[in-house]
N, CA, C and O atoms as a DFTB+ gen file, in Angstrom:
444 C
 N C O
     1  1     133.279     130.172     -36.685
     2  2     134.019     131.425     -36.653
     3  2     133.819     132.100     -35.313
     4  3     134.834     132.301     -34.646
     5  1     132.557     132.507     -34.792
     6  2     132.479     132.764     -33.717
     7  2     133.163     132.048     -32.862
     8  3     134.052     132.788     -32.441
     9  1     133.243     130.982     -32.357
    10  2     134.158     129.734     -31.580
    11  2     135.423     130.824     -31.678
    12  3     135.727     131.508     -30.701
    13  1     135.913     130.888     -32.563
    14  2     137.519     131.328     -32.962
    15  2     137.607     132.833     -31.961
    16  3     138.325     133.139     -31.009
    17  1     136.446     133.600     -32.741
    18  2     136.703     135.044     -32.296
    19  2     136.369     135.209     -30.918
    20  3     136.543     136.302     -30.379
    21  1     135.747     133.899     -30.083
    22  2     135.122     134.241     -28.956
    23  2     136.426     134.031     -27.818
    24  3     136.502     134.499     -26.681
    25  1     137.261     133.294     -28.438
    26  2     138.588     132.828     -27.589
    27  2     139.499     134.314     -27.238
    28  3     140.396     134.262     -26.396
    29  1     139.191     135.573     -27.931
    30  2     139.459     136.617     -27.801
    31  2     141.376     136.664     -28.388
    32  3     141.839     137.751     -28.731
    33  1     142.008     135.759     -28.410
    34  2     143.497     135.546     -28.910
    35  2     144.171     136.261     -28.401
    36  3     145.159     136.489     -29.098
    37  1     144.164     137.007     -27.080
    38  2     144.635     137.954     -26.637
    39  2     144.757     139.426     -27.209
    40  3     145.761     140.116     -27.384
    41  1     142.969     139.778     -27.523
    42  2     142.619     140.491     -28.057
    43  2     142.229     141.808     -27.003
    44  3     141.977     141.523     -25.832
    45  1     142.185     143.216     -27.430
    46  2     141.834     144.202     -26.595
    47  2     140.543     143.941     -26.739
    48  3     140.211     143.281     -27.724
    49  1     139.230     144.529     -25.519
    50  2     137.989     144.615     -25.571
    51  2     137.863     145.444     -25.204
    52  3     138.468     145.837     -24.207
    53  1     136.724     146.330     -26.057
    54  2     135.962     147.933     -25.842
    55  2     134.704     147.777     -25.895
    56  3     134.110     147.153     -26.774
    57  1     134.138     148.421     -24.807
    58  2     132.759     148.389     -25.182
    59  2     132.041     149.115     -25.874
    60  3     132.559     150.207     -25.645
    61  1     130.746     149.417     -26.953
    62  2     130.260     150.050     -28.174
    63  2     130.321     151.502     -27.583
    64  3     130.380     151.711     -26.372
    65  1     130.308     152.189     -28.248
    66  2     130.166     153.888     -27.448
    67  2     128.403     153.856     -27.881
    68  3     127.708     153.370     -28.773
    69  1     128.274     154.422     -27.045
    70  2     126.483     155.035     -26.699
    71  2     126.158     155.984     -27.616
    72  3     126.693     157.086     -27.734
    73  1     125.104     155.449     -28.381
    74  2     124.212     156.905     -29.415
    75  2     125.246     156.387     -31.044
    76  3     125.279     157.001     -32.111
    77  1     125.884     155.245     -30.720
    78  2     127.082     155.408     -32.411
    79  2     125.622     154.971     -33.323
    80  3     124.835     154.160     -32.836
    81  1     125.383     155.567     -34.605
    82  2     124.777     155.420     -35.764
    83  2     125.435     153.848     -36.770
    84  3     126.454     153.714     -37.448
    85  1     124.801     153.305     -36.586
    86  2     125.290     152.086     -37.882
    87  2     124.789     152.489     -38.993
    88  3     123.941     153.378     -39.066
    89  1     125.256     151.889     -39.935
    90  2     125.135     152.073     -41.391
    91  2     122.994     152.039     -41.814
    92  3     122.174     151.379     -41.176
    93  1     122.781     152.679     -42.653
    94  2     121.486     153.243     -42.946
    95  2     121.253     151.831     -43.476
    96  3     121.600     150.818     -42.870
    97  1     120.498     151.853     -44.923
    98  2     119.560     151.065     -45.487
    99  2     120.604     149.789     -46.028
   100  3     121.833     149.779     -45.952
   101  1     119.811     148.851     -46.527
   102  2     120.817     147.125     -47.304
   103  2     121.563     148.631     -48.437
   104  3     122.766     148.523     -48.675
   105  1     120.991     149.612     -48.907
   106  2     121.726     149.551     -50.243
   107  2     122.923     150.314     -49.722
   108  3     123.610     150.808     -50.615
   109  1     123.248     150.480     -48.733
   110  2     124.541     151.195     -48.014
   111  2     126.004     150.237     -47.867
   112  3     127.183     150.547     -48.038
   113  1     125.346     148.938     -47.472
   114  2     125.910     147.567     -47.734
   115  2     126.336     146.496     -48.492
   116  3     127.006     145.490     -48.256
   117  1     125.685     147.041     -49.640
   118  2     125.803     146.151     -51.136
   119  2     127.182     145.952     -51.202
   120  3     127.415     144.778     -50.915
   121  1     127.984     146.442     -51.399
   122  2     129.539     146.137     -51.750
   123  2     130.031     144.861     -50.844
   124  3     130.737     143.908     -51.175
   125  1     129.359     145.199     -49.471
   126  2     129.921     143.475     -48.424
   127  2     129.549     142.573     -49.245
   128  3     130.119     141.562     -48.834
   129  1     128.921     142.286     -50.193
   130  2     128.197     140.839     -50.995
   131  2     129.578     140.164     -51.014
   132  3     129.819     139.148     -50.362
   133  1     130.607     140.884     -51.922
   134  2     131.527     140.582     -52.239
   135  2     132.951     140.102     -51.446
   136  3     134.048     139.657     -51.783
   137  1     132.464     140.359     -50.559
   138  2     133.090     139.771     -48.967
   139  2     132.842     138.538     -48.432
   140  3     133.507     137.843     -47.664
   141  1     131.783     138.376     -48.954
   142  2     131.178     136.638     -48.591
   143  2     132.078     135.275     -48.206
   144  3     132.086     134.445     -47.297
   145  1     132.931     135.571     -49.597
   146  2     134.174     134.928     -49.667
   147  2     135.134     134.508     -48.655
   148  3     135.708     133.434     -48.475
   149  1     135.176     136.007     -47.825
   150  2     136.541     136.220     -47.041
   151  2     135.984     135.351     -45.730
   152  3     136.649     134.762     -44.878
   153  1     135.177     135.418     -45.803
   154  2     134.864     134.388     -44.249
   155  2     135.151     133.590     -44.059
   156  3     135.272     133.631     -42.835
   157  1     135.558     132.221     -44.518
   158  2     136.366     130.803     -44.751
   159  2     138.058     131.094     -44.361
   160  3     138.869     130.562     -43.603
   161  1     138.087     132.317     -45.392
   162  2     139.374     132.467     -44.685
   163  2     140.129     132.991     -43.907
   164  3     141.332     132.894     -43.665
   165  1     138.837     133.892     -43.314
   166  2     139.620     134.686     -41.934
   167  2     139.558     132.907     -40.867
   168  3     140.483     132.256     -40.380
   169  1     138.216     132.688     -40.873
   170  2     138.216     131.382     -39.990
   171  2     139.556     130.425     -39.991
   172  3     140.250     130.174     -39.005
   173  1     139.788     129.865     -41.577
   174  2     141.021     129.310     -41.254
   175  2     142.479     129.985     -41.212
   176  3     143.392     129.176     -41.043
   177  1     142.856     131.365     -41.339
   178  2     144.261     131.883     -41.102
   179  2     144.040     132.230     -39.386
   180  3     144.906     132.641     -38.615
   181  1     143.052     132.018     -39.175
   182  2     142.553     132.350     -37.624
   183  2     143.528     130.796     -36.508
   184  3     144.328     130.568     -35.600
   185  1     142.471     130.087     -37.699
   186  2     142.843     128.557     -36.780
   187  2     144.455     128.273     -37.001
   188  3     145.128     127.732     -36.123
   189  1     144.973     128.673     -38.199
   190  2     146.291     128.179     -38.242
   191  2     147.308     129.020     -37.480
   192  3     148.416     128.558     -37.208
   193  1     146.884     130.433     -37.085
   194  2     148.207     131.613     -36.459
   195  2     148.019     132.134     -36.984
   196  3     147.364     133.025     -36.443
   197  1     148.219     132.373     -38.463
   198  2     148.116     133.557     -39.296
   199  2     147.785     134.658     -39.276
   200  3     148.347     135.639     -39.764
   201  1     146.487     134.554     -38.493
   202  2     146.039     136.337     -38.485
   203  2     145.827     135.880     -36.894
   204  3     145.791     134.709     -36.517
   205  1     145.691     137.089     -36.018
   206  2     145.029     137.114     -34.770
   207  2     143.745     137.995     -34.476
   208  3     143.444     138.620     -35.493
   209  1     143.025     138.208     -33.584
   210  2     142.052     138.711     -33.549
   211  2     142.612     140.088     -32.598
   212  3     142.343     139.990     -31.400
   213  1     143.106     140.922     -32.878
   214  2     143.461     142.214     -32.296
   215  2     142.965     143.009     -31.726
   216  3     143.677     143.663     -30.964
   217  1     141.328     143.375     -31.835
   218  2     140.452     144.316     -30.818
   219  2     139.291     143.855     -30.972
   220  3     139.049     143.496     -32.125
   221  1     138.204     143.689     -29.980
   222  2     136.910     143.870     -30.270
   223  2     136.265     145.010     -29.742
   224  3     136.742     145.821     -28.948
   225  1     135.006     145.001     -30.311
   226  2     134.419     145.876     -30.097
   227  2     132.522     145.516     -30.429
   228  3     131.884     145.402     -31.475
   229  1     132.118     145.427     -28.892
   230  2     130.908     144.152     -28.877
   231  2     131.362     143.742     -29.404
   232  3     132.590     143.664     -29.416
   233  1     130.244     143.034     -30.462
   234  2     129.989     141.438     -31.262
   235  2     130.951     141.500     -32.380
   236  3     131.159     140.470     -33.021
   237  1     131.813     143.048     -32.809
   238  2     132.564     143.136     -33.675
   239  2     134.160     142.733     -33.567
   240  3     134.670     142.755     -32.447
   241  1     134.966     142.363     -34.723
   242  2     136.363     141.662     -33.687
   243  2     137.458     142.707     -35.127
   244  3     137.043     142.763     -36.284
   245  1     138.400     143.196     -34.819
   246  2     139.900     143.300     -35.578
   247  2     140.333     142.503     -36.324
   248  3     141.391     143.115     -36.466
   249  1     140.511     141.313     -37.198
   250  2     141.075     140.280     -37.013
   251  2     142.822     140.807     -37.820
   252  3     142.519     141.435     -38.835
   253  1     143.816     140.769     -37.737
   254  2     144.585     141.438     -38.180
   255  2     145.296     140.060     -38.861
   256  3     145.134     138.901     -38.479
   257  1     146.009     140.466     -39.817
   258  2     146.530     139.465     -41.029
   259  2     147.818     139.806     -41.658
   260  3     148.204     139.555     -42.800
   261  1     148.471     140.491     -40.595
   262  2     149.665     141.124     -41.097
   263  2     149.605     142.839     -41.711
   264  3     150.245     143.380     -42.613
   265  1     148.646     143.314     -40.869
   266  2     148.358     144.595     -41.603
   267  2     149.675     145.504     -41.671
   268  3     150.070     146.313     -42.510
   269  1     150.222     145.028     -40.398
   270  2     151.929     145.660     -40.094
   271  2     152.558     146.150     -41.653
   272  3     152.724     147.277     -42.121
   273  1     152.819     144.800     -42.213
   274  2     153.208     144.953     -43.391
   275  2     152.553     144.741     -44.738
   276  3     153.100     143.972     -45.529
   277  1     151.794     145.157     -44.962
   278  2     151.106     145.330     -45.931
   279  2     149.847     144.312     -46.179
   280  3     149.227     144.182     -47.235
   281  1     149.584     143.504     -44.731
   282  2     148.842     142.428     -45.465
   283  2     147.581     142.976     -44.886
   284  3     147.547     144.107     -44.399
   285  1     146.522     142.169     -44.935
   286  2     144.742     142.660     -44.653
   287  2     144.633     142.803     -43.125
   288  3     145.345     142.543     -42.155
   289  1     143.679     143.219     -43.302
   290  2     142.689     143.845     -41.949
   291  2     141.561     143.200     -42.242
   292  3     141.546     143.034     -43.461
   293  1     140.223     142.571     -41.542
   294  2     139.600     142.461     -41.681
   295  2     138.294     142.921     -40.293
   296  3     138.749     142.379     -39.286
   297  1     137.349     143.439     -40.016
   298  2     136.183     143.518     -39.285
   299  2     135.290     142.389     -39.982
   300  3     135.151     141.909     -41.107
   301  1     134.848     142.255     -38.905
   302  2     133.868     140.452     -38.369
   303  2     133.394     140.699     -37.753
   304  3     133.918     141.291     -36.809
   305  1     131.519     140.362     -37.785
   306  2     130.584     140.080     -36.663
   307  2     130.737     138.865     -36.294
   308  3     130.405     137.894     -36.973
   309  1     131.330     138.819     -35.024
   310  2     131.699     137.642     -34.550
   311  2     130.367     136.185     -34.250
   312  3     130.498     135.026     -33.854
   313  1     129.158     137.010     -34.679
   314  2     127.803     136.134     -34.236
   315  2     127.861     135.251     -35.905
   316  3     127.933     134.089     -36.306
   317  1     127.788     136.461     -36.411
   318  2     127.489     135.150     -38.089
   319  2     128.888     135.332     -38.532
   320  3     128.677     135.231     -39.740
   321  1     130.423     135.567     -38.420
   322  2     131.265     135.460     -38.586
   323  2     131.686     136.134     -40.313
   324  3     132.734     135.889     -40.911
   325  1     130.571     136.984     -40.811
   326  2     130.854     138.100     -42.033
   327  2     131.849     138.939     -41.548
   328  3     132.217     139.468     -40.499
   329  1     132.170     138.845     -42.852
   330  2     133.108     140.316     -42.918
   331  2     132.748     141.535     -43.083
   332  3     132.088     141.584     -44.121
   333  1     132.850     142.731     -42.516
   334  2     132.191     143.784     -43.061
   335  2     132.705     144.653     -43.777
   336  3     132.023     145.303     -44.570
   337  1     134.538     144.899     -43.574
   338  2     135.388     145.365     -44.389
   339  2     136.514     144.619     -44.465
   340  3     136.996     143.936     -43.560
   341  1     136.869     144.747     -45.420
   342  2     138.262     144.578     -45.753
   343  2     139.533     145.562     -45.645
   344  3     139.144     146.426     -46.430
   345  1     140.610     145.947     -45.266
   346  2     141.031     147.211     -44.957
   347  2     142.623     145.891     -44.925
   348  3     142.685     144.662     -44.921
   349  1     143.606     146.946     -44.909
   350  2     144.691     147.377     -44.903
   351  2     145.561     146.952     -46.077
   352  3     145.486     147.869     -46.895
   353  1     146.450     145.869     -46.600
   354  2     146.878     146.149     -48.241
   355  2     146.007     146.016     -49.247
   356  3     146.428     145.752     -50.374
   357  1     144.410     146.208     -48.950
   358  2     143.581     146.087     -50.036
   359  2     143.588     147.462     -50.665
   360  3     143.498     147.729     -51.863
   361  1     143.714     148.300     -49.622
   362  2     143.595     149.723     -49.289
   363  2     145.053     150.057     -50.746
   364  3     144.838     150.542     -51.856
   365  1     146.207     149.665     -50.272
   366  2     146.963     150.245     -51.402
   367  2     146.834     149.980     -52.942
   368  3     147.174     150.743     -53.846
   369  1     146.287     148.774     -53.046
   370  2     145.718     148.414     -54.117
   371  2     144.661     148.808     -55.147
   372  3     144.408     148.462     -56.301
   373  1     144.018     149.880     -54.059
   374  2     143.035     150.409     -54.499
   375  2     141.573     149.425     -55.351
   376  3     140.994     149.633     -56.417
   377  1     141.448     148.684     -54.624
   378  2     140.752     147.575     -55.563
   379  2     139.416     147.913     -55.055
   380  3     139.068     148.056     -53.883
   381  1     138.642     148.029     -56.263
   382  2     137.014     148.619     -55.951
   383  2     136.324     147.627     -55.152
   384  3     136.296     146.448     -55.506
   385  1     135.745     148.054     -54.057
   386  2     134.792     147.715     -53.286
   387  2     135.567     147.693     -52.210
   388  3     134.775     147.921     -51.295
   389  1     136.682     147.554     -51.723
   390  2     137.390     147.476     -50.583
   391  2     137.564     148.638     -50.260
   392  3     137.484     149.690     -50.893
   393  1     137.998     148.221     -48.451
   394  2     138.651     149.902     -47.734
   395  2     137.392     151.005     -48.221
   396  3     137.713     152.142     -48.568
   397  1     135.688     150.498     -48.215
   398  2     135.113     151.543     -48.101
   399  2     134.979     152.242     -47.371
   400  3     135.227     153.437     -47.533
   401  1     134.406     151.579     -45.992
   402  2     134.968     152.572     -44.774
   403  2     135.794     151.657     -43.920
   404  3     135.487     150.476     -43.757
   405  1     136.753     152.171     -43.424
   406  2     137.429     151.420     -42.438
   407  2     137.802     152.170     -41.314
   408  3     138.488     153.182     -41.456
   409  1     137.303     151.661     -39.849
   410  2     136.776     150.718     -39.624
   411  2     135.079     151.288     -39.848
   412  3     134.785     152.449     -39.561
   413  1     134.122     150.375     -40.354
   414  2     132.733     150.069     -40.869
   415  2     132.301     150.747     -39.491
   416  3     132.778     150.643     -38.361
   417  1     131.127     151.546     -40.038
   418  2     130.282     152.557     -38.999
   419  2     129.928     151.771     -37.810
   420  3     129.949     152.352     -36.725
   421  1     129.573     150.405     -37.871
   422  2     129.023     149.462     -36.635
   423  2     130.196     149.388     -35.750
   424  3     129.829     148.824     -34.719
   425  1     131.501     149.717     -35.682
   426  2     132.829     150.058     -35.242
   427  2     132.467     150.669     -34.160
   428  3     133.584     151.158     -33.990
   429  1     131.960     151.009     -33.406
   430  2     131.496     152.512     -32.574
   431  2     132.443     152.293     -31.500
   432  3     131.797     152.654     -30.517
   433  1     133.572     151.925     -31.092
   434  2     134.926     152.095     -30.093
   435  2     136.290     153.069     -30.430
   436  3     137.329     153.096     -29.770
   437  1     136.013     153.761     -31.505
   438  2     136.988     154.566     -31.714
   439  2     137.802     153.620     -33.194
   440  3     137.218     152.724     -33.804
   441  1     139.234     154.109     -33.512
   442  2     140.270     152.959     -34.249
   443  2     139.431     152.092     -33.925
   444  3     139.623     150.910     -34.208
């Protein structure tokens, strides 16, 4: 996954803003468990076109999946290639555990 996100896909790069706070303790994080999943397949809609990698920010990447129209968003540490949120038609769906924060506090570049 990293391999993928490191090719940048003609991605914007920002660097972290200074003093940003990341997320507090594991139990702040519990809900990513359930994200585990999504990593296989950001990697392969990555490799096929499907999604592109749209901004980074450090070690963190955009990967976008059609958010245009209703499809996912995803944030990725591009080092172990997790997901940290899920965001954009998960968001209308309202489906518990998703779109908790978007973009995830480790985000520190603004959008």
């Amino acid at each position: 996954m990293g391999a993928l996100l490191a090719l940048g896909c003609g991605a914007h790069t920002t660097p972290p803003q200074e003093g940003a706070q990341p997320l507090g303790g594991a139990e702040d994080r519990s809900y990513r468990d359930a994200y585990g999943p999504y990593a296989d397949e950001v990697r392969e809609a990555l490799a096929s076109g499907r999604c592109k990698v749209d901004k980074k920010c450090g070690d963190l990447a955009f990967v976008n999946c059609g958010i245009e129209a209703d499809g996912l968003g995803y944030y990725v540490d591009t080092r172990s290639g997790a997901v940290l949120e899920v965001c954009g038609g998960a968001c209308w769906a309202r489906r518990e555990g998703f779109c908790v924060a978007c973009p995830p506090p480790e985000w520190t570049c603004g959008e």
